[in-house]
C-alpha beads as a LAMMPS data file, in Angstrom:
LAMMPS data file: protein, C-alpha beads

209 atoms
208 bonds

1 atom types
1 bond types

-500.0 500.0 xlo xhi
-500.0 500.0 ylo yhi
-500.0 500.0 zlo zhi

Masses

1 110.0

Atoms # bond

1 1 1 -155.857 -338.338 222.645
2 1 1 -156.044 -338.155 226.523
3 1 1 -155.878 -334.803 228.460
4 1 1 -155.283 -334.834 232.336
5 1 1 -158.483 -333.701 234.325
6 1 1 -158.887 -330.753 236.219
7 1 1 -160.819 -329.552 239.487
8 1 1 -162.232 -326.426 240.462
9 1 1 -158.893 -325.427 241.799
10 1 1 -156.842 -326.239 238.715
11 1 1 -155.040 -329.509 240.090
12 1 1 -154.901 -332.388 238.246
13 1 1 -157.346 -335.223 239.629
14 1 1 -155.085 -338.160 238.622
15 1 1 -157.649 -339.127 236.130
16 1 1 -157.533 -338.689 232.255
17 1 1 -160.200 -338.074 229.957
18 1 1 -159.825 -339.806 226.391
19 1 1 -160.805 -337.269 223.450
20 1 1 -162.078 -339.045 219.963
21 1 1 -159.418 -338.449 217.527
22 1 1 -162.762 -338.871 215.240
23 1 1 -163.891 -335.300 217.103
24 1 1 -160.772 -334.115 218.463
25 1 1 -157.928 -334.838 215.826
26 1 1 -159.036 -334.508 212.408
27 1 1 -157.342 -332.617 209.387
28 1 1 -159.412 -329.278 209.747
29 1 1 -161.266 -328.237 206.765
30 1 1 -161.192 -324.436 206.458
31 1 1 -163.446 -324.123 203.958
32 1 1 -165.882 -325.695 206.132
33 1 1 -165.651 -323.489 208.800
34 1 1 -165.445 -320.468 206.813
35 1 1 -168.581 -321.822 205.460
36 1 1 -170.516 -322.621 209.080
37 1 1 -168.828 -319.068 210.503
38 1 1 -170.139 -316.912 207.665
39 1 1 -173.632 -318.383 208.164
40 1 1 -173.288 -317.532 211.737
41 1 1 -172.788 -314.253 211.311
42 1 1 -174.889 -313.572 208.313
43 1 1 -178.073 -314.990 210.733
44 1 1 -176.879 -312.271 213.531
45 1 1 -178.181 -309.253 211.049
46 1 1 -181.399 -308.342 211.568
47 1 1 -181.678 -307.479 207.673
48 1 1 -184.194 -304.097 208.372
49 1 1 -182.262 -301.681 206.642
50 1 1 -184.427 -299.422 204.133
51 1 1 -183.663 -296.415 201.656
52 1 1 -186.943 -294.809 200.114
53 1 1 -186.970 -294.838 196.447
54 1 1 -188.979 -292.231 194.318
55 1 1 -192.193 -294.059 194.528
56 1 1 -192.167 -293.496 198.340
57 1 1 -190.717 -289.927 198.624
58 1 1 -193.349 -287.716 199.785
59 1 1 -193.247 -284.450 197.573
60 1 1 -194.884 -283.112 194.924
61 1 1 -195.072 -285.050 191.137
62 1 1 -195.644 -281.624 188.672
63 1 1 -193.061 -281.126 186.157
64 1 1 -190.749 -278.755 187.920
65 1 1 -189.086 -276.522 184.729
66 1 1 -190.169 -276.465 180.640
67 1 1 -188.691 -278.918 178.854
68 1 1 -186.661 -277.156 176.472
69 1 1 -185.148 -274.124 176.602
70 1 1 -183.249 -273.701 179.600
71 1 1 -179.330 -274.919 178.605
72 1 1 -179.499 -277.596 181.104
73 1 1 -180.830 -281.452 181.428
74 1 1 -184.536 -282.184 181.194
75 1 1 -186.080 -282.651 184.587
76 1 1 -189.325 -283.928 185.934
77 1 1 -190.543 -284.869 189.201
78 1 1 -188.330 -283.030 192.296
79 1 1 -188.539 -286.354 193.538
80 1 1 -185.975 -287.806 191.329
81 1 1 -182.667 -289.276 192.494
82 1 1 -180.794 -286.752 190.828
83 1 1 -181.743 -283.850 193.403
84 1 1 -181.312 -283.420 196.872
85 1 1 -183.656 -284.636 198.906
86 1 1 -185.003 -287.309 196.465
87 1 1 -185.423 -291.348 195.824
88 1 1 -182.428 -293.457 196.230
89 1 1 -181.411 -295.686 193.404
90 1 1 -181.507 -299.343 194.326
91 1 1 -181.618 -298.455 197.693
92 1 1 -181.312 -301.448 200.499
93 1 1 -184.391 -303.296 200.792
94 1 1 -185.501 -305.450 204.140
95 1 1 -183.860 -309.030 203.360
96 1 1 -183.051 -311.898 205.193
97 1 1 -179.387 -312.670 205.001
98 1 1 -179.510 -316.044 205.867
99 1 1 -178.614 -319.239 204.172
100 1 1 -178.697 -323.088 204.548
101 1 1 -175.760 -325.941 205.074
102 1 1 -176.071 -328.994 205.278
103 1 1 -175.803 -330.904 208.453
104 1 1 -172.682 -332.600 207.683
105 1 1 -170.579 -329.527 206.648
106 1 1 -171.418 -328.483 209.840
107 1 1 -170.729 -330.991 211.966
108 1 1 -167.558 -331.503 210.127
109 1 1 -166.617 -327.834 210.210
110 1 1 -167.033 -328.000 214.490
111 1 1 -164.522 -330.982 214.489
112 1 1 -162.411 -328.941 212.846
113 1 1 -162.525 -326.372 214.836
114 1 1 -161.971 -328.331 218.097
115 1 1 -158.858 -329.934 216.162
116 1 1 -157.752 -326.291 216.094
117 1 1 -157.781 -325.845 219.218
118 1 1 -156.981 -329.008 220.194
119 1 1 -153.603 -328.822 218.751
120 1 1 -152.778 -325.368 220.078
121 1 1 -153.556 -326.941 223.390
122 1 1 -156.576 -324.599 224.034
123 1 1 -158.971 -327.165 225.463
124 1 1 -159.059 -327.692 229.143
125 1 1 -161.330 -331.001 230.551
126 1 1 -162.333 -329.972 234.117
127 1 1 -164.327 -332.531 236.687
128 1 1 -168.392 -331.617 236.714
129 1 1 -169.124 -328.757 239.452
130 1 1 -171.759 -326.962 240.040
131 1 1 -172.727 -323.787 242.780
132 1 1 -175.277 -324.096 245.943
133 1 1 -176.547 -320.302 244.212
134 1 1 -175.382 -318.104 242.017
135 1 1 -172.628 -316.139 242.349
136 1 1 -170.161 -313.999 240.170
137 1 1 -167.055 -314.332 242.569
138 1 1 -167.378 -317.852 242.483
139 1 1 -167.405 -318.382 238.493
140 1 1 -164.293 -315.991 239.049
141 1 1 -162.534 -317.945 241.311
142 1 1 -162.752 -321.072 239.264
143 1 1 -161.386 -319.209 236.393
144 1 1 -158.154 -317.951 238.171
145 1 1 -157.443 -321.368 239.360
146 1 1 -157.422 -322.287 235.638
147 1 1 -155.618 -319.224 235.161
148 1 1 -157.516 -317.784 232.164
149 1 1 -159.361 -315.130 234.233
150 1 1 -158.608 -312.489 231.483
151 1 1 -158.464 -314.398 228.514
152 1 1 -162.003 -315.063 226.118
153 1 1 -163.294 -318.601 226.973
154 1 1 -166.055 -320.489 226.437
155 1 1 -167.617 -323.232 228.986
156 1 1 -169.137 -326.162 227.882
157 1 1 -171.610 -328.192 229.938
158 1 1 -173.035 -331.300 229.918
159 1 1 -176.517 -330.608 230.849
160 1 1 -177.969 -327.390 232.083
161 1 1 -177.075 -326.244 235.289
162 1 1 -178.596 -323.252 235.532
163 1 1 -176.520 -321.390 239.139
164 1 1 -173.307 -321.865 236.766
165 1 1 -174.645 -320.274 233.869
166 1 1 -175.934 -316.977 236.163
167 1 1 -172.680 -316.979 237.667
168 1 1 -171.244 -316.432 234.555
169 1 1 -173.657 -314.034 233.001
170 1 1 -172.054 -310.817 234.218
171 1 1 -168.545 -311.385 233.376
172 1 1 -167.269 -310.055 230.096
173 1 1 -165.223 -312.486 227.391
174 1 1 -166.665 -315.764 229.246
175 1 1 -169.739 -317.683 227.486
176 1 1 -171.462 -320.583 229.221
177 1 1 -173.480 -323.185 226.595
178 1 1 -174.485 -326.940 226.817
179 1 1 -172.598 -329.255 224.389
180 1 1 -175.899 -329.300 221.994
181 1 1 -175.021 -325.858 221.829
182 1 1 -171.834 -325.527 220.527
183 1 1 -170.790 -323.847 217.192
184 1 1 -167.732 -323.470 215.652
185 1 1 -168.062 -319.413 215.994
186 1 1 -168.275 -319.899 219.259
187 1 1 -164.959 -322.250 219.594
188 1 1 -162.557 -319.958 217.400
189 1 1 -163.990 -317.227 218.884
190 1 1 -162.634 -318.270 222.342
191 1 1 -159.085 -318.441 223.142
192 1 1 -159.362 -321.413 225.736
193 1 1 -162.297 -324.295 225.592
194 1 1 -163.303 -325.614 228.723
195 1 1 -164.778 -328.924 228.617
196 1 1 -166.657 -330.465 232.121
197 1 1 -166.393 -334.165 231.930
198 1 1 -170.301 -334.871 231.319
199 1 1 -169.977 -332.840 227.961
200 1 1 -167.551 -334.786 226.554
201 1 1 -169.927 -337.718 226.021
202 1 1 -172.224 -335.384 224.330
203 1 1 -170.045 -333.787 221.984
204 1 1 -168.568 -336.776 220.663
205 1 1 -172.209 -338.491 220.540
206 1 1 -173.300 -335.590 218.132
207 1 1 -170.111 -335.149 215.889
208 1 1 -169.125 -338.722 215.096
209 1 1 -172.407 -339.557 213.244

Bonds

1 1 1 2
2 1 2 3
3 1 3 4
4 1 4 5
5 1 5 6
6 1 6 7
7 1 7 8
8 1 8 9
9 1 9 10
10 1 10 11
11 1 11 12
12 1 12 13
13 1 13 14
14 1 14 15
15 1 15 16
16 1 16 17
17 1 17 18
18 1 18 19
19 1 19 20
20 1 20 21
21 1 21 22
22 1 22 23
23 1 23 24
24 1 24 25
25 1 25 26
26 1 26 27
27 1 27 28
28 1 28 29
29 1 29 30
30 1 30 31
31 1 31 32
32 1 32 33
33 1 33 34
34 1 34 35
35 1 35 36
36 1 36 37
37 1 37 38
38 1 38 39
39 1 39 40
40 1 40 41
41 1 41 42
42 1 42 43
43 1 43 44
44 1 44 45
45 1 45 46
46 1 46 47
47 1 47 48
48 1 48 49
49 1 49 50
50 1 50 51
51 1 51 52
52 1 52 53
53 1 53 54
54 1 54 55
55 1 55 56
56 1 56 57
57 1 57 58
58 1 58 59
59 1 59 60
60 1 60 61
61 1 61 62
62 1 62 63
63 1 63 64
64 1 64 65
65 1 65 66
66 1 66 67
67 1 67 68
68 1 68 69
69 1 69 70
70 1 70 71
71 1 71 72
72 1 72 73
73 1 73 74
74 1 74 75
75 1 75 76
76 1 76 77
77 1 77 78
78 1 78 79
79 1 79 80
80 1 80 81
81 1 81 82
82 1 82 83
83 1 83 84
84 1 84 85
85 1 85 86
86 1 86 87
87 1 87 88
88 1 88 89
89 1 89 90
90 1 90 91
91 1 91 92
92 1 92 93
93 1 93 94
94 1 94 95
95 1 95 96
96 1 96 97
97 1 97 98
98 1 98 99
99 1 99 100
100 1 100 101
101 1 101 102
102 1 102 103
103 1 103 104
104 1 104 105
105 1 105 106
106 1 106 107
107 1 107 108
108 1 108 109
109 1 109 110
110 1 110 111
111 1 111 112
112 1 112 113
113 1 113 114
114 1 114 115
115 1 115 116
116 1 116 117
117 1 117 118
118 1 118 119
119 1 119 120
120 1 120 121
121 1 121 122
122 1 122 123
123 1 123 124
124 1 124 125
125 1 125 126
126 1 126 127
127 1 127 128
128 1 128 129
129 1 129 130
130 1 130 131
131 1 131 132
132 1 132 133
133 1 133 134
134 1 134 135
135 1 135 136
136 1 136 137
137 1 137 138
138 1 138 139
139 1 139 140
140 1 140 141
141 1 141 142
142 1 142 143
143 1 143 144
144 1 144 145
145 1 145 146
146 1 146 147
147 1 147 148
148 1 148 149
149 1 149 150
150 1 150 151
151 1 151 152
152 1 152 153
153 1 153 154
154 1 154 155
155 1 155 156
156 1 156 157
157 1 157 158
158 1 158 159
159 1 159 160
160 1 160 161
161 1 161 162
162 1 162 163
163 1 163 164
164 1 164 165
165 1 165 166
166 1 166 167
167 1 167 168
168 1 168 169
169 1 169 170
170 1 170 171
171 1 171 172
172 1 172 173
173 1 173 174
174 1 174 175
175 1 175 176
176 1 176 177
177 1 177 178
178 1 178 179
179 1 179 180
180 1 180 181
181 1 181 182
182 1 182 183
183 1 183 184
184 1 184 185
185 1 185 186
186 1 186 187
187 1 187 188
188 1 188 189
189 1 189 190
190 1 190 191
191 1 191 192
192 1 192 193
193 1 193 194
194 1 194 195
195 1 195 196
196 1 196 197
197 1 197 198
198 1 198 199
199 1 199 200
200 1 200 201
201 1 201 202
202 1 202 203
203 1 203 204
204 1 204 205
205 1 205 206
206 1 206 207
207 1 207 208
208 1 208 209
């Protein structure tokens, strides 16, 4: 698959960058990304959640009426669930939601999701640049020329460059990661990919093993 290359002004370069169909143009698994997405989010919770039961109510343990003898249910402590105020049945407990996959469902659910968007014509392969410091306006000027200024993208590099990923830090929608970074949240979760062409070497390197 070959996709025309871009500058910083959205022109075409006369150059064309050659995607791995290995990477690029698979048949996408969905249960594989469901799989690698669900574990995404289920490692975002922090998991600290906590009810007290009885045991950890603070009030007083006596028996609070007779036992017999009063037309309704036996009670005991106030502290039981039944009463206002009291322990929570099988309340939620501090837990770690997380959960393992192995590295090839992963990798395999990321090609899959860059075949997605692949074939909806999502992913844009634009010429390495970089800024002299950081600035906001010019992050947004690169994205107008691209013409995806209001639209959720994602930016991947090919090593850090650290002025491109300030620039990019205040605007809302865009996310800036290198290609060992990339997960397939992140790629459905953006409506347009943009690849610079020292990623794509990268990306291919760590998905086609």
């Amino acid at each position: 698959m070959e996709v025309a290359v871009l500058d910083v002004k959205g022109k075409e370069t006369g150059r064309k960058a050659k995607l791995s169909d290995a990477v690029f143009a698979i048949e996408p698994n969905d249960h594989a990304v469901y799989l690698d997405v669900k574990q995404y989010l289920a490692n975002q919770r922090q998991g600290t959640h906590k009810a007290k039961e009885r045991a950890e109510i603070a009030g007083s343990t006596r028996k609070i009426k007779k036992q017999k003898g009063t037309g309704t249910a036996r009670a005991g402590s106030i502290k039981s669930p039944i009463f206002k105020g009291g322990g929570r049945v099988f309340g939620p407990r501090p837990r770690n939601y997380g959960f393992k996959l192995n590295k090839n469902l992963k990798r395999l659910a990321r090609k899959s999701a860059l075949s997605i968007k692949a074939k909806g014509e999502s992913i844009f392969v634009v010429e390495d640049f970089s800024f002299d410091a950081p600035k906001t306006k010019s992050m947004i000027d690169v994205l107008k020329a691209l013409g995806i200024q209001d639209k959720k993208s994602l930016i991947v590099l090919g090593d850090s460059n650290k002025n491109v990923y300030l620039s990019s830090r205040n605007l809302k929608g865009l996310e800036v990661v290198n290609s060992s970074e990339l997960s397939t949240y992140g790629i459905l979760n953006a409506k347009n990919i943009v690849l610079l062409e020292g990623s794509l070497e990268g990306i291919e390197s760590n998905l086609s093993k």
